[in-house]
C-alpha positions in Angstrom: 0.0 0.0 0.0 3.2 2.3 0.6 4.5 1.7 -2.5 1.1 2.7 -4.4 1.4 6.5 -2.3 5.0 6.4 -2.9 4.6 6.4 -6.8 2.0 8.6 -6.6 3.6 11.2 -4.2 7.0 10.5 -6.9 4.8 11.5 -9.9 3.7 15.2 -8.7 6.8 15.8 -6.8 8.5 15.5 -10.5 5.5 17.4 -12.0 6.2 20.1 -8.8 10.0 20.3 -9.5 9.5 21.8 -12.8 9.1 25.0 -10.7 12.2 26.5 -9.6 10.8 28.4 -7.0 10.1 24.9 -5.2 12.4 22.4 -2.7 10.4 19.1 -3.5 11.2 16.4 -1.0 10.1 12.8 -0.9 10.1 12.4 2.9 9.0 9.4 5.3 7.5 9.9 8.2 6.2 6.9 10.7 7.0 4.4 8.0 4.3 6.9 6.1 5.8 8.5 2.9 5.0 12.3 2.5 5.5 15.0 0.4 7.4 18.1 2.0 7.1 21.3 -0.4 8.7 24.6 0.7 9.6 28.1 -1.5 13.2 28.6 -2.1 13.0 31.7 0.2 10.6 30.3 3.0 12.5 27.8 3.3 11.1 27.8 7.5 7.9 27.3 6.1 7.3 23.9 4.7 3.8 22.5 3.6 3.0 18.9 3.4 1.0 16.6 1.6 0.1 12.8 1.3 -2.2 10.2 -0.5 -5.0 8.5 1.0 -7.4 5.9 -0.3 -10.8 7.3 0.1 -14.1 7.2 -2.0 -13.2 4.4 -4.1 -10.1 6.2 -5.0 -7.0 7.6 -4.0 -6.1 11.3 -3.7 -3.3 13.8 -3.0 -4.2 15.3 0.8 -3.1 18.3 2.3 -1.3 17.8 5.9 -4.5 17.6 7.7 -6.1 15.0 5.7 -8.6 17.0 3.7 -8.9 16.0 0.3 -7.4 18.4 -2.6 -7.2 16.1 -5.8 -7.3 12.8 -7.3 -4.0 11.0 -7.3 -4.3 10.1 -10.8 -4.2 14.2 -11.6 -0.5 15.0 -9.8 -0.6 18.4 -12.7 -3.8 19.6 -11.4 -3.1 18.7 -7.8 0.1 20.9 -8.4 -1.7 23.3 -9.9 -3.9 24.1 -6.6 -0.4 23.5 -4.3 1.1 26.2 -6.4 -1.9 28.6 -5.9 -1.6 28.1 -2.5 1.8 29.0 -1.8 1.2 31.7 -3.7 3.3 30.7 -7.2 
């Protein structure tokens, strides 16, 4: 089950790196793989975000565990991660 959020987190932390103004790490955490996203110059302000299995599918989660997009969409669940760190 790991290894399914691993490639999923893998896929939008490439489609995240094509940003310069982003440090994408691929992080784990409890055994739990995460995704740890920061600006280059708030680099004390990281943001973090998983994968869970909910609704018959899985989907990119912010920190907290609310839902932000369908795993299967990493370049529009970057989009939204981008708007919200203000890129």
């Amino acid at each position: 089950m790991h290894s399914e959020r691993r490639g999923y987190l893998k896929d939008l932390a490439v489609t995240l790196a094509r940003s310069q103004a982003l440090v994408v790490i691929l992080v784990t955490e409890d055994s739990w793989p995460w995704l740890r996203v920061q600006r280059r110059e708030h680099s004390d302000r990281p943001a973090h975000f998983g994968v869970t299995y909910a609704q018959g599918a899985w989907w990119f989660t912010w920190s907290d565990g609310a839902l932000l997009e369908l795993a299967e969409r990493p370049n529009e669940a970057a989009d939204v991660i981008r708007w919200a760190m203000g890129l």
